[in-house]
N, C-alpha and C positions, 0 to 999 in steps of 0.2 A: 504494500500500500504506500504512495506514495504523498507530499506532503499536500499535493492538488486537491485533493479527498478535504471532506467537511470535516470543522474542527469537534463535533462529537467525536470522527472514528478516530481520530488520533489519542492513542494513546499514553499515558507516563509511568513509567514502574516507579513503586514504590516499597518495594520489597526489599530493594539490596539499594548499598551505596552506587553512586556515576562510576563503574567503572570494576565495581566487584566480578570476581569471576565466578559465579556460582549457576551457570546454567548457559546450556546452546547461543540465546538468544544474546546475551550480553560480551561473549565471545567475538564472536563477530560485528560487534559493535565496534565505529569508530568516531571522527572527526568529517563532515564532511560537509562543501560550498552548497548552502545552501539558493537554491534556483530564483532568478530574478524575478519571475512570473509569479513565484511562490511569497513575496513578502507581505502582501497584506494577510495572506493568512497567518504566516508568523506574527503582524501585529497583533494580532487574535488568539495567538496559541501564547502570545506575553503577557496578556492580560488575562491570563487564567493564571498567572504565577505573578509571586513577587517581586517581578524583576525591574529594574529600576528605568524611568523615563528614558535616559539617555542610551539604552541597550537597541529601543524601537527602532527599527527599520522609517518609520516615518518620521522618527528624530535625527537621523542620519543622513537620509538620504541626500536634503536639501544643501548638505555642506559639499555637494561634489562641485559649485562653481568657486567653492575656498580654496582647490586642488585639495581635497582630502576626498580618497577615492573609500568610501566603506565597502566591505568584504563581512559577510557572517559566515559562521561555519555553526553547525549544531553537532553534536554528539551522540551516538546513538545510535538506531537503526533507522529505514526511511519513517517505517511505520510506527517506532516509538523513539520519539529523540527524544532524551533526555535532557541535554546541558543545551546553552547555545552563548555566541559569544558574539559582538560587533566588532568588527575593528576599522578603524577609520585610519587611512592610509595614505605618507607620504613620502613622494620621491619615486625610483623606479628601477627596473636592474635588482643588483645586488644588494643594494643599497636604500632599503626600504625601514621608514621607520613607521613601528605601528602604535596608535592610541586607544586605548580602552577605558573609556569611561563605566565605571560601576559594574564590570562584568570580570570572567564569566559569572555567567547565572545559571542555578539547577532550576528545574522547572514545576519541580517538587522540593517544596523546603523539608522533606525528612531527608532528601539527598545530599550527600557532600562527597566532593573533588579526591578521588584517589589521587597518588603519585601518577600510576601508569593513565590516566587520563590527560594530568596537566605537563606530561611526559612527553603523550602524542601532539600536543596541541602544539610544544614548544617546535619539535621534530617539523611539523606543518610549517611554521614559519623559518623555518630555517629554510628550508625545499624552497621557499616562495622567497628568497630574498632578504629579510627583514633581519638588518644588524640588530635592535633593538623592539623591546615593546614596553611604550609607558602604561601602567594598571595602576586608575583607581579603584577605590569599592569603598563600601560603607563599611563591609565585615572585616574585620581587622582578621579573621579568621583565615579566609582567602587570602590574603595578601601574603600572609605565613604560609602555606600551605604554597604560594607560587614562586615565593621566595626559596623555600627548598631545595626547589625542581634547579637551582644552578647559578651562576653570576648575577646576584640580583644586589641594587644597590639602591638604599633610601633617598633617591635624587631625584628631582624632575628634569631629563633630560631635552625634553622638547614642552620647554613653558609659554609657547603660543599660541594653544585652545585649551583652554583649561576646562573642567567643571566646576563653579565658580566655590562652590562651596569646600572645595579642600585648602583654600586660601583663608578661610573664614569661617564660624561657625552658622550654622543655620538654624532660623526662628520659624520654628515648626508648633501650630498648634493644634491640638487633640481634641477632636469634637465627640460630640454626645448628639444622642436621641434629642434630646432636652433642649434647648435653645437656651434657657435660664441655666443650666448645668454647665454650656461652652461657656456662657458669658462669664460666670463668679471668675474662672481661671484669669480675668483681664483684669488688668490695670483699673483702678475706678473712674480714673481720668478717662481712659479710652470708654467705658459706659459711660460717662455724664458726653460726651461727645460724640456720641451712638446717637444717645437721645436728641443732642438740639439739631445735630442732622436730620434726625427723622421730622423734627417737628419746622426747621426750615423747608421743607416739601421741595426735598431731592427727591429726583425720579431717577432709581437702576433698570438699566436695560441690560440683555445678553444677548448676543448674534456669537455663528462659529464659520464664518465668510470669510475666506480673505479680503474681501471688498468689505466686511467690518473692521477688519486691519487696519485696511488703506485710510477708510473714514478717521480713524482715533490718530493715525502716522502724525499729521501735524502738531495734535499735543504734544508726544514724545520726543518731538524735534526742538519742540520751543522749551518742555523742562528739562533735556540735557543740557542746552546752551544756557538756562536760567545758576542749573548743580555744577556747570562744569564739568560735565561727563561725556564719556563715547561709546555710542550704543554701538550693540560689539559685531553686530550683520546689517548688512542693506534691508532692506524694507521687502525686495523678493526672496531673499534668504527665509521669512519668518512668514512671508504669506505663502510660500511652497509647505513650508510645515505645516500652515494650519489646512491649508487644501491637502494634505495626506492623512493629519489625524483626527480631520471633519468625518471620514469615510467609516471612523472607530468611535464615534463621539467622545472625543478624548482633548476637545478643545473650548474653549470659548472669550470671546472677546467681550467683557463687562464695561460699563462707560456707567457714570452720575451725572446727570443731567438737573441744569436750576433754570427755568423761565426759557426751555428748547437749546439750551446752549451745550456743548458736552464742557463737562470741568475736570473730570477725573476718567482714566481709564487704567483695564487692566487685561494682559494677555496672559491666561492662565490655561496652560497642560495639564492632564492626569495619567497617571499607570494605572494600577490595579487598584493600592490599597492612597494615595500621596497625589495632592492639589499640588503644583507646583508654578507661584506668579512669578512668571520668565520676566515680564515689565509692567511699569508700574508707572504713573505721569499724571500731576493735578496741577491745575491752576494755582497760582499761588495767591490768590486771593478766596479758592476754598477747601482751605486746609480741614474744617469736616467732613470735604468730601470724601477724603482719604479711608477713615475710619470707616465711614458709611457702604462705600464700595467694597470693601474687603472684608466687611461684615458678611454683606450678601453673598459675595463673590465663593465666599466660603461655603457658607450654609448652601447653598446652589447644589458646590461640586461633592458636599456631603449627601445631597439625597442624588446623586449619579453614583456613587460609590466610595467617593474617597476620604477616608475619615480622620486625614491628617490634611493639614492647607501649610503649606512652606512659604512661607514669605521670601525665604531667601536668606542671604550674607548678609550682614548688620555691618560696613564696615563707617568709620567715623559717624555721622550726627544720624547716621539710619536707623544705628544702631539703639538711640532714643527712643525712633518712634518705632519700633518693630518689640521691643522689648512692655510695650504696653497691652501685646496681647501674648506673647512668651517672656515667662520669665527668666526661663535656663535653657538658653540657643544649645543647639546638640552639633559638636566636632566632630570632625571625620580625621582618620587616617592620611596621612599625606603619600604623595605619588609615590610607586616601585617603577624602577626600571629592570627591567631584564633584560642582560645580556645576550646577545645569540652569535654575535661576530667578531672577536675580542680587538684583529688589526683594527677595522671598521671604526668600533667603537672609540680606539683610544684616540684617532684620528680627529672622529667630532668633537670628546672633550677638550683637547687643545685647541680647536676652534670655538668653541661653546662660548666662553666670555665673548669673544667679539658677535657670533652671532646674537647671545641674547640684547646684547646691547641694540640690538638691529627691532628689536620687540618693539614700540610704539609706531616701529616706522610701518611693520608690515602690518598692526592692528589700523593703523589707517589705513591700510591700503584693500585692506580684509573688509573693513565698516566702507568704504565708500564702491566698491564691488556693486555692478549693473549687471541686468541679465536682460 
């Protein structure tokens, strides 16, 4: 059975670990490129697991005009894969360096990474070029476990697309059935500011349109240049994502609106179980609005499934306002790199200082990107 088949018949063992040898079937299991034609069903088979946003084939995809060419492979057999992995991919030849954000992923949380699985995985990369591979993950488990497998060193060796939050911690809040049960967890401030929102008669709206996108694009543009900041992909970078994760309902573009004007917006992703606000942009003249949108924005993505809403990295004065509805931002693990080419590799760290130095040049060059 192949991965074409509807995601009922696919099936996930749950009996042995990824990679255990106790029967026919797991024997002949391997690592293998998963089909181009096949990825929205993958979006489908991730979201029956806990696998984190940035693993989606629909999160990925959209980074191929950044020249980062993504590659998944799953593990397993056609008809039961178990593990699966993204890797977003640059450079070419021999000389390929890979990034993984938040993976591998089992596809069943009672499974975990043997050796001889993150053994074969490494072996694959190797066959395919790739001096190195940088791995985040949330599980400090994994990272141990890939660290093992050979040359692995706690560095970020390729610090030009990050996942924002291994740089920062992230203000993740835990909801409830309850609406008055999420709320106690905030700040009082952030409720008495709940309330004069509501009773200033904002109006929230949600659409999950890239043409809801484009509509909010203006604000984002006028509060980076307000913060000082640079949004980190072109405007079609982020509307290809929401036209891929529209097809999962895995998206939505929220906006507050006062007297038909928009003042606030927000573009917020989900996975399985995790809200996640990629961007965030208000009028600086209705700083209620903030509270008010991200109120709803949340309680939204909790009755679609997700019962965690991520604000995101808190870093300087955000970290103020983010901390009004989390109190204790939750860390991650910092980047692993692993080895696979050792000449290769010693090569790029003696160029590494001068290339990272080269990092705001090419984040310009990445944010002003036309398609």
């Amino acid at each position: 059975m192949s991965l074409v088949t509807t995601i009922p018949e696919i099936e996930v063992r749950s009996d042995v670990r990824a990679g255990a040898r106790s029967s026919p079937a797991t024997v002949t299991a391997a690592w293998f490129e998963v089909r181009h034609q096949d990825l929205r069903i993958w979006n489908d088979v991730l979201l029956g697991s806990e696998s984190s946003l940035y693993q989606y084939p629909f999160w990925n995809e959209p980074h191929r005009p950044l020249w980062l060419t993504p590659r998944y492979l799953a593990w397993g057999t056609q008809d039961r894969p178990l593990a699966f992995i993204s890797i977003l991919t640059v450079g070419f030849g021999p000389a390929k360096i890979g990034l993984v954000f938040r993976g591998p992923v089992c596809l069943n949380p009672e499974l975990e990474f043997s050796r001889e699985v993150i053994a074969e995985l490494l072996a694959w990369a190797r066959s395919q070029g790739y001096m190195f591979i940088r791995f985040t993950h949330s599980d400090p488990q994994v990272l141990q476990q890939l660290a093992a497998a050979g040359h692995a060193e706690e560095f970020d060796a390729f610090p030009y697309f990050l996942d924002y939050p291994v740089r920062c911690p992230d203000y993740i809040v835990e909801q409830f059935e309850s609406e008055d049960q999420t709320l106690v967890s905030f700040d009082r401030e952030a409720r008495r500011k709940l309330r004069r929102a509501t009773e200033a008669g904002y109006e929230f709206r949600s659409g999950d349109s890239p043409e809801a996108l484009a509509e909010s694009w203006p604000l984002h543009q006028q509060c980076a240049r307000r913060k000082h900041f640079r949004l980190e992909r072109p405007l079609s970078v982020y509307m290809e994502t929401v036209r891929l994760a529209q097809a999962h309902n895995c998206v939505r573009v929220y906006s507050a609106h006062r007297d038909g004007k928009m003042v606030g917006t927000a573009l917020v992703f989900r996975d399985r179980g995790t809200a996640h606000c990629l961007l965030a942009a208000f009028d600086a003249r209705h700083r209620h609005a903030a509270i008010f949108l991200h109120w709803h924005a949340m309680r939204d993505m909790y009755h679609m499934g997700a019962r965690r809403y991520n604000l995101g990295p808190g870093p300087g004065s955000l970290a103020r306002f983010k901390r009004q509805f989390c109190q204790h931002p939750v860390s991650y693990p910092g980047a692993l790199t692993l080895v696979l080419k050792e000449n290769l590799y010693r090569t790029w760290k003696a160029v590494f200082p001068v290339a990272k130095s080269l990092r705001p040049v090419l984040r310009l060059m990445v944010s002003c990107i036309q398609r």
